[in-house]
Steps between C-alpha positions, in 0.01 A plus 500: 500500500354223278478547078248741424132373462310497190346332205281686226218586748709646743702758536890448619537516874761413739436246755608547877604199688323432835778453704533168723552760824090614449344187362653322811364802736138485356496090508573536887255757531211356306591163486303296208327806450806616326589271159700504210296175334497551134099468435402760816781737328335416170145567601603839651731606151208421321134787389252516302681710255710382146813442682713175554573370894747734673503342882628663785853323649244470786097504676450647836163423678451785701221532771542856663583838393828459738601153294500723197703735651724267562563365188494827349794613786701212387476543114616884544767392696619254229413702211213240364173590342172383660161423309203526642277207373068496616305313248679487161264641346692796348489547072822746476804295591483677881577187711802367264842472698677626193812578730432230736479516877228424745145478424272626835187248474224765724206216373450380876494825650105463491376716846235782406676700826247716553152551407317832569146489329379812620826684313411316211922397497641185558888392566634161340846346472658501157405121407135558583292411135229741390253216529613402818448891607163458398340178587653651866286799531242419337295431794538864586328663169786544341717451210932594318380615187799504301501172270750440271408148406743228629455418849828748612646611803462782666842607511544395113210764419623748720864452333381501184228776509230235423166617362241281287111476480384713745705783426289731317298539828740448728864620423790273559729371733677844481157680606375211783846430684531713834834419648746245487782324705827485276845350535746696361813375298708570842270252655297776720186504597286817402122577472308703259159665472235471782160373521371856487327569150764785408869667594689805449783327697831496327569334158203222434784216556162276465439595106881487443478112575175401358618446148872430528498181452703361778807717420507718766410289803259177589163617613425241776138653622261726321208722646201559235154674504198261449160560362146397602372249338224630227129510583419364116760335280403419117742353217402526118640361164464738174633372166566769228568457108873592516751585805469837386155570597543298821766763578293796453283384699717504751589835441178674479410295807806628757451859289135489653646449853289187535685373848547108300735282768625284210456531112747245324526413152573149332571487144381227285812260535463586877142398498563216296800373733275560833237295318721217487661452798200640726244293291328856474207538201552854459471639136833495321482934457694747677346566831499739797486313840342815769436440821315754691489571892280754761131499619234285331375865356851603396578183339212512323556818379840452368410204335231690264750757381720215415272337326355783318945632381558121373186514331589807292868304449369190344457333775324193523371173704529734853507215759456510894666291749360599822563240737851410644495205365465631129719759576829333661435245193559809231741675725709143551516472116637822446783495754570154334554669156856493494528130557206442237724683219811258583274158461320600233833529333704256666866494553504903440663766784292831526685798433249757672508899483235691697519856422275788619359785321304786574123359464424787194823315315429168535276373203791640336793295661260175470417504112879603434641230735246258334568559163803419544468188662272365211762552288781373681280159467614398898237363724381749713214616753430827662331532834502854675367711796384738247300711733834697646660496154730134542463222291773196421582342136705140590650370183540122519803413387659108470742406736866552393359658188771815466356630208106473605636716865704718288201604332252507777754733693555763191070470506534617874737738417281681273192479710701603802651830290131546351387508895790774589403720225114517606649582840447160632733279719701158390319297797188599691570214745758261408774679645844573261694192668749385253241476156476926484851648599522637184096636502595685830755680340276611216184591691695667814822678308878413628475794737197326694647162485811625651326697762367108602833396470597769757257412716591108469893554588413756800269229667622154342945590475602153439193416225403182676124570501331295213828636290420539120159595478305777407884679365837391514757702735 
């Protein structure tokens, strides 16, 4: 083995070589589809999250469920870990080949398989995008609700127990995904799940793999449940005096059982930054971004009671964008929020937490967290799919500078340990990666976290799958 890895972002880990034997086997197999060139390894060691480039030794390009399994066959026979890589888009260090080994590229393994509209379920292979998804069955009234922003994969969300905007109304990828194909650290072939709505069959293999973040096998095609596209669909802007009324607002609105598909909340520094780079006009004030969906009558109604809770909050300047075009412009600037925070304050790195309360707690969590991060002086923002109790405080913090991450790290300590304590969760949808180890540990007790680790050796023996992540063996 190679000197240990690490530097003052990462912790230590040992690197294993990818022997000459396997690299040779998968460049006869896949041919330039396999490569060791440094910028493909460098594109695929590199997320959106704080961490430096840690490339993979080498990029596989794989087409089919059985090309995965054969890489997968040939890194357990050699002992080397294998990434899987869809988008980049991840914020928690998942994708990072802190030990090396192979990364799995599933981005042109683009097929929806299998489309059944009258099931309401649809079957896609792992590199299939959520847009793609949709603009593809469109045409048939319907719509993949779950939205976490970036333009991900399929397989990424699945891994990574993706939720986002619509989640209040719709659950997340945890709730909508039906079955899946897996291969398994041996480099077998198994199936989860059916396209039935619901099982008493065995141990739910299917939830087991949503959420574990590539480290128990590559999910190479994923079956999900669909929804009809809504009769009426209505998007509003409400600003309030402080984020504290905003958020209660929110509160007394889900407490109501009002059936809202999205209510999101910008701060003022998010507002400010989505001004700027979306050459928005929208008043500099915290805000709640709702979107509403149903018949013409429902939507209607729904958007009255709204109206009538932020009114008794302070809420002011309630604004309608009813056609698409209105709408994808508001929704477009909000999924564009994280960028708008970095050039707004240029040559920063976000460090992002996104933790999840219970909705009665989380006024609470907010005005602590925020406190806070007036005082600590750091640039920040604070966007959040307040309506199921998630929200996320990014800190910006200048490149390189140790002391400025040091201390925007200790303020996500805090919030994260304020967030356990109201019976909350470290990440609603991040995903623990390498960034929340230790917040695992702390929410879930060192009896749970073993348990996983149990489960890990019994199905992954030589800790090649995505090694590293979510808790060290």
């Amino acid at each position: 083995m190679n000197a240990p890895l690490s530097n003052e972002l990462l912790p230590p880990f040992e690197i294993r070589t990818l022997p000459p034997a396997m690299l040779a086997a998968l460049s006869e197999r896949f041919g330039a589809r396999c490569t060791t060139a440094a910028a493909v390894c460098e594109q695929h060691g590199r997320d959106e999250s704080p961490y430096p480039v840690t490339p993979p030794q080498a990029v596989v390009f794989c087409e089919s469920t059985d090309e995965v399994a054969a890489v997968v066959a040939l890194a357990n026979q050699h002992g080397v870990p294998v990434i899987p890589f869809g988008i980049g888009s991840s914020l928690e260090g998942h994708l990072l080949a802190v030990q090396g080994g192979v990364s799995i590229d599933l981005s042109r393994m683009t097929r929806v398989v299998r489309l059944n509209p009258e099931d309401l379920t649809v079957t896609v292979e792992a590199g299939v995008t959520r847009e793609q998804l949709n603009r593809e069955i469109r045409d048939q009234g319907l719509f993949f609700p779950i939205d976490p922003g970036a333009n991900a994969t399929l397989g990424g969300m699945a891994a990574t127990r993706a939720s986002g905007t619509n989640a209040v109304r719709y659950g997340t990828m945890r709730e909508n995904t039906l079955g899946l194909t897996v291969v398994t650290a041996s480099g077998e072939v198994i199936r989860t799940g059916t396209r039935a709505r619901k099982s008493a069959a065995g141990y739910d293999l299917t939830r087991l793999f949503v959420g574990s973040e590539g480290t128990l096998g590559v999910m190479t095609e994923i079956t999900l449940k669909l929804y009809p596209l809504p009769e009426a669909v209505s998007a509003a802007i409400c600003h309030f005096p402080d984020i504290a009324a905003a958020v209660r607002a929110t509160i007394q609105i889900i407490q109501m059982g009002v059936p809202i598909a999205r209510c999101e909340l910008l701060d003022l520094n998010a507002v400010r930054a989505v001004n700027h780079q979306s050459k928005l006009s929208m008043r500099e004030a915290p805000l709640l971004l709702m979107e509403f969906h149903g018949s013409e009558a429902g939507v209607k109604e729904q958007a009255e009671t709204v109206q009538a809770i932020t009114g008794e909050m302070g809420g002011e300047d309630f604004q309608w964008a009813s056609t698409p075009e209105e709408r994808t412009k508001l929704w477009t600037a909000r999924h564009k929020a994280y960028f708008a925070g970095m050039q707004i304050n240029p040559g920063c790195r976000t460090v992002t937490t996104d933790t999840c309360v219970p909705i009665s707690r989380l006024a609470e969590i907010i005005e602590a967290s925020v406190r806070e991060a007036d005082e600590s002086k750091l640039p920040y923002y604070i966007v959040g799919h307040v309506g199921d109790g998630n929200f996320h405080l990014a800190y910006l913090v200048k490149e390189g500078d140790v002391e400025q991450r040091a201390l925007a790290e200790r303020l996500s300590l805090q919030m994260v340990q304020r967030a356990i304590a109201l019976e909350g969760t470290c990440t609603g949808e991040h995903g623990i990666g390498l960034h929340k180890m230790g917040f695992l540990v702390d929410e879930a007790g060192a009896g749970a976290v073993e348990a996983m680790r149990t489960i890990k050796r019994a199905l992954d023996p030589k800790n090649i799958m995505n090694p590293g992540k979510i808790f060290t063996l």
